[in-house]
N, C-alpha and C positions, 0 to 999 in steps of 0.2 A: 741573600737569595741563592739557592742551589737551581743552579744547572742541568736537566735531566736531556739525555742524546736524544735528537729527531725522531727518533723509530720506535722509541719505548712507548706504543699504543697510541701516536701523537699526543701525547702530554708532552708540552715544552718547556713549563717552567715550575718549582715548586718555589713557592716562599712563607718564612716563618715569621710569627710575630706573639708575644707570650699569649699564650691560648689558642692560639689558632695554625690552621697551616693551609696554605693556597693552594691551589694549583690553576695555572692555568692553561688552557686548548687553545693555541694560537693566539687571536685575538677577539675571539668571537665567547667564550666561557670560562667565566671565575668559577671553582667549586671552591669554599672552604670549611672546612672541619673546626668547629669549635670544643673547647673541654673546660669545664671547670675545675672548681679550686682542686678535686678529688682528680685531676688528668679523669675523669670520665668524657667520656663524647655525649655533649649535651642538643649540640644545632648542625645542621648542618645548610648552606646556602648556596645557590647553582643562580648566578645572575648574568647575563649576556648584557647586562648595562644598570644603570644607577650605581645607588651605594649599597657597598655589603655590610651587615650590620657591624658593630665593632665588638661583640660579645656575644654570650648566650643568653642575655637578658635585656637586650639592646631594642624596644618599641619602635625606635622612628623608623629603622629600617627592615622591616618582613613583608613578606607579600609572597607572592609564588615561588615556591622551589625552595622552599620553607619548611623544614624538620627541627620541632625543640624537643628537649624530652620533659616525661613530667613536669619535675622538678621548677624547670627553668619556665614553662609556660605560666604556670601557677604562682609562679615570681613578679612576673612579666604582668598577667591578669591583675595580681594586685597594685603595682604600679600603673597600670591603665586606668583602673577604678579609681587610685588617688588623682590622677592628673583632671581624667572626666568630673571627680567632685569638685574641682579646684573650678573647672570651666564651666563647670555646669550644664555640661551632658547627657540631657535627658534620653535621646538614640544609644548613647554605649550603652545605661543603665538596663534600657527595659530589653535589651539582648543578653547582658551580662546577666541579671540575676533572671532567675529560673522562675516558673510562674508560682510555683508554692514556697518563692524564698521567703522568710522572715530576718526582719533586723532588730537584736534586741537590744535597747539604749538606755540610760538614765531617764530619757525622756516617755519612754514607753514603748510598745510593741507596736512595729509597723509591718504593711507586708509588702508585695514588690510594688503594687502602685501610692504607696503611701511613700516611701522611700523615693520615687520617680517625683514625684508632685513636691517633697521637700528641696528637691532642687533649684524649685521654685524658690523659696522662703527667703526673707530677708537675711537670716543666719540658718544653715545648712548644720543641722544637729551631727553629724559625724565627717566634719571639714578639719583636716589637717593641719597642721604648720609645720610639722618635723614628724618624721618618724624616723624609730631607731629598732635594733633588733630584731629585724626580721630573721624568721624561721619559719619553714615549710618540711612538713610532714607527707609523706605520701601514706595510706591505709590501705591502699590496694590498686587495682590495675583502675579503677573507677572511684576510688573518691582520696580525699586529701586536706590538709590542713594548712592555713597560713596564720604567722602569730606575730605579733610586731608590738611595741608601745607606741603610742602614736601620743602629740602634746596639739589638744587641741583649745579654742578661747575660754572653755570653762575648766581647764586641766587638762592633767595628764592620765590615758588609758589604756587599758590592757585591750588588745584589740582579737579576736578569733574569727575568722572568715576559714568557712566550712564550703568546697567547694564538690562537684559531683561531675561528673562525665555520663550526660544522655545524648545518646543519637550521635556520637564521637566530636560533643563538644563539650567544653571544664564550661559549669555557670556554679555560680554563688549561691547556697542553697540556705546558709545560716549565716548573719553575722551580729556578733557583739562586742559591744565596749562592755570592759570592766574602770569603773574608778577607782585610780591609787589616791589614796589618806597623803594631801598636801605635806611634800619633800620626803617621799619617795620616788 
């Protein structure tokens, strides 16, 4: 932990931790700065109490005073979506995909309330056990790509979730499985 003197704009103390750096105002505000693997500034968190997230891709902890950049939200969105299909989620779902989303599966074309309603089902046609690989694409200040393998109970799949920013919120507007040819 550094030190910083009394008078320097009352900030009294900064500390570092790999990725991030503190600061805090007395006793009353944490500000931290997070960066990714690239040292870019991906998060930024202003908490006067609870917990500060531990990363830029860190779900359990955001809420107010809450800055991610693309990248890391659209990381985050899809790790939310895996957890909500895990629980079965039907509230994240029908906020998270978009009203003209489509999901395209082995099993067939669904749209967003057909995808909400399988969460019902006794097996959840794109339920995870592992994913690996993930990759996130940005296309523009408004739309973006996330790409993973994901090994679900009938194999393992090539996953694309095609996401869009309306009205200054990221929803899900496409997502497909691709099937790999057993041991791949």
């Amino acid at each position: 932990m550094l030190s910083v003197a009394p008078g320097l704009g009352g900030w009294q103390t900064i500390s570092t931790t790999s990725g991030a750096v503190s600061i805090q105002n007395g006793a009353s505000l944490v500000s931290t700065f997070y960066f990714n693997n690239r040292l870019q500034p991906c998060r930024v968190s202003m908490k006067s109490s609870g917990t500060a997230p531990a990363s830029c891709t860190d779900t359990a902890n955001t809420g107010k005073g809450e800055l991610m950049d693309d990248e890391a939200t659209l990381r985050s969105l899809k790790d939310q979506a895996i957890a909500a299909t895990r629980d079965r989620d039907h509230d994240f779902y029908r906020g998270y995909l978009a009203d003209d989303a489509i999901a395209i599966l082995p099993a067939g074309v669904f749209d967003k309330a057909a995808v909400v309603a399988a969460l019902g089902a006794a097996q959840v046609p794109f339920q995870s056990s592992a994913i690996t690989d993930t990759q996130v694409m940005l296309l523009g200040a408004d739309a973006g790509v996330v790409t993973y393998r994901a090994t679900l109970p009938t194999g393992v799949v090539l996953v694309t979730t095609v996401y869009a920013r309306r009205d200054g919120r990221w929803q899900g507007v496409l997502y497909q499985q691709t099937p790999l040819a057993v041991g791949t």
